[in-house]
C-alpha positions as CSV (number, residue, x, y, z in Angstrom):
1,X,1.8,0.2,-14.4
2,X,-1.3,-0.5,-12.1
3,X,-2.6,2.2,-10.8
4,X,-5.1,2.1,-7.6
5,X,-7.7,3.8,-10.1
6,X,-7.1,0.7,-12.0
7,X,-7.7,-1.8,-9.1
8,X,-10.7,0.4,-8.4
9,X,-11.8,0.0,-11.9
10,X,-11.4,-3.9,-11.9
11,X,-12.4,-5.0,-8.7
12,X,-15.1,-2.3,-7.6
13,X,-15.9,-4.0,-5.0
14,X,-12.8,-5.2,-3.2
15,X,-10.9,-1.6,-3.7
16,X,-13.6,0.2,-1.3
17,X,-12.7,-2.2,1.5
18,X,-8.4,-2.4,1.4
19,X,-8.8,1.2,0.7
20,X,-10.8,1.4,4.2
21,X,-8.5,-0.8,6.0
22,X,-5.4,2.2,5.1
23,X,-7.8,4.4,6.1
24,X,-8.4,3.5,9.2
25,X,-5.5,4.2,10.8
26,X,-2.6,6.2,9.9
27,X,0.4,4.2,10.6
28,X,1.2,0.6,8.5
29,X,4.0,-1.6,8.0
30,X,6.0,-1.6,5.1
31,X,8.1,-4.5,3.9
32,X,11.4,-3.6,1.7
33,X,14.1,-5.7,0.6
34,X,17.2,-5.2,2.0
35,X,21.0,-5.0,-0.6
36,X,21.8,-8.3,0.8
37,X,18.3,-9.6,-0.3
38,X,16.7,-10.2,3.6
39,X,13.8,-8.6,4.5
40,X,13.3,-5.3,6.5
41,X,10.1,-4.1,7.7
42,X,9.4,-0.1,8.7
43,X,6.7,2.0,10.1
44,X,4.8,4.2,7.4
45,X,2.4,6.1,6.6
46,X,0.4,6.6,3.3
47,X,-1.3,8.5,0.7
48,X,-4.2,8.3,-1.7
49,X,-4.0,11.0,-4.3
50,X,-6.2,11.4,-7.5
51,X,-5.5,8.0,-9.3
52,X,-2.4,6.4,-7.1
53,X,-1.3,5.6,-3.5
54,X,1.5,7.0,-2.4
55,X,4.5,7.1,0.2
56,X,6.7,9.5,1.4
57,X,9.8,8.9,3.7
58,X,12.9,11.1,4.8
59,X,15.5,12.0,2.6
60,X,17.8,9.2,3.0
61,X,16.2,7.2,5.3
62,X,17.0,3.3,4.7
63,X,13.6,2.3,3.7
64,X,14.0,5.0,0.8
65,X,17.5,3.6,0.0
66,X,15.9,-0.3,0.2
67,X,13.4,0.9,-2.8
68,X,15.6,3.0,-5.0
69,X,17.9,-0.8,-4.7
70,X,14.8,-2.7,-5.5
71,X,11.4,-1.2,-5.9
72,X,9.2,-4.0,-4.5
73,X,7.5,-3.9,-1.4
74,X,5.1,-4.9,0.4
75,X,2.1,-2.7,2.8
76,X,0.3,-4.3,5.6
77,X,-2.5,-2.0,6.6
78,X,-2.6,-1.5,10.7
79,X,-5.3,-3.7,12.5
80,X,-6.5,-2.1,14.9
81,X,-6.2,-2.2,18.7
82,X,-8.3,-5.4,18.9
83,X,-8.7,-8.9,17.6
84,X,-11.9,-8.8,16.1
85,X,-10.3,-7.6,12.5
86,X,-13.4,-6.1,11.8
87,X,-12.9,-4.7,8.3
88,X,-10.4,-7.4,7.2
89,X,-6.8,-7.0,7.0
90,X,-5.2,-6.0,3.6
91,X,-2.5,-6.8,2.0
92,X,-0.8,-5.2,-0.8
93,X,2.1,-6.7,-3.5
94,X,3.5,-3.2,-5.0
95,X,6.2,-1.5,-7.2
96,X,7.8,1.7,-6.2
97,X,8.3,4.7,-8.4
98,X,10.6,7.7,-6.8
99,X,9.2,10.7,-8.1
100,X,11.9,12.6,-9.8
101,X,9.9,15.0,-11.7
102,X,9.1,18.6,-10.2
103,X,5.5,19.0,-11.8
104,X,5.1,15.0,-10.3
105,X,6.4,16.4,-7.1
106,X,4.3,19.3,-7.4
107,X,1.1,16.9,-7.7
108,X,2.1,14.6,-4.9
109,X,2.7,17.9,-2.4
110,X,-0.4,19.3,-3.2
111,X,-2.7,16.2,-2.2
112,X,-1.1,16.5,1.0
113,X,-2.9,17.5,3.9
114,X,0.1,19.5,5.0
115,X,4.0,19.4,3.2
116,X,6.7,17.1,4.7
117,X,9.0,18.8,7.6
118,X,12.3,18.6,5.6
119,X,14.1,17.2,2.6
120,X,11.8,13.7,1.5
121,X,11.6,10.8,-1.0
122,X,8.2,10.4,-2.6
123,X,7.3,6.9,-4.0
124,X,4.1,6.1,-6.5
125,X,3.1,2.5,-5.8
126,X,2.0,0.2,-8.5
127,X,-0.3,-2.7,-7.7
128,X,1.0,-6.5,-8.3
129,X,-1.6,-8.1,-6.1
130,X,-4.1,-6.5,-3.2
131,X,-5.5,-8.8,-0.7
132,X,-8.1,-9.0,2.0
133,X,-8.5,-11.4,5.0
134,X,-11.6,-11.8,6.9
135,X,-13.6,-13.4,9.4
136,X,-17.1,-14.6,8.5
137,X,-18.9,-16.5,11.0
138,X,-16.9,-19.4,11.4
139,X,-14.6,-19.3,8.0
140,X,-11.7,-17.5,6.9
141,X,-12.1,-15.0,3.4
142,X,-9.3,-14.6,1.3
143,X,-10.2,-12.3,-1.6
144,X,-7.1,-12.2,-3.9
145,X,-7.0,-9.7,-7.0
146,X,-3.9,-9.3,-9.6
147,X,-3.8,-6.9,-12.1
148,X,-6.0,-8.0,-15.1
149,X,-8.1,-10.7,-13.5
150,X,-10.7,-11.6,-11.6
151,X,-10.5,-11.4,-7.9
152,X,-10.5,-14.8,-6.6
153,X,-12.2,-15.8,-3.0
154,X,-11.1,-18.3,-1.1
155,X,-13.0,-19.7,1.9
156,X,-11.5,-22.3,4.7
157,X,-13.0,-23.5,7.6
């Protein structure tokens, strides 16, 4: 298990800036895989609590359903009303956990700013790869980390 803790502890200075990016605005896209294996994508939001990122989603709802099936997913942070991507735009290769346990629960309810409206599904995501995309001067930045390496930065033209 990768926590975001983790990527913050291996790539201290790549974490700060996806971090920023989910930050910035409160509404993503998250890609799920679907029981006949095709992709789905949904609106969500998420969470950063102590040492994880989180997600939460209504009991039942399909995106929930597409995890408990297959927990990985994908997170493309929100760009922005422009085209300028200032800040990059990040990318994030995860794992989902339900969280089944009430103390677990318990946590994940109390790092919210305020409690979900109804019944809900709460996912811990582990980290399989975080990437950032950005535009310096004339050339495209890929910065590419994977749990236990180095992040990698590739540049094109």
């Amino acid at each position: 298990m990768t926590t975001w803790q983790d990527f913050e502890q291996q790539a201290p200075d790549l974490a700060p800036r996806i971090r920023a990016r989910f930050e910035a605005h409160r509404h993503h896209v998250l890609a799920t895989l679907a029981r006949d294996g095709s992709p789905r994508v949904s609106g969500i939001e998420v969470d950063f609590i102590g040492a994880d990122l989180f997600l939460g989603s209504m009991a039942g709802a399909v995106k929930a359903l597409d995890l408990r099936h297959d927990p990985r997913c994908a997170l493309h942070s929100n760009p922005g009303p422009d085209t300028s991507m200032t800040g990059g735009d990040a990318k994030l290769a995860l794992s989902a956990v339900e969280l089944t346990d009430p103390v677990d629960i318990a946590g994940y309810l109390a790092g919210l700013p305020e409690p979900p409206p109804g019944p809900f599904h709460a996912f811990r995501l582990e980290l399989r790869r975080a990437t950032l995309t950005e535009v310096a001067d004339d050339r495209l930045v890929i910065s590419t980390w994977q749990p236990g390496e180095q992040v990698k930065v590739i540049e094109r033209q």
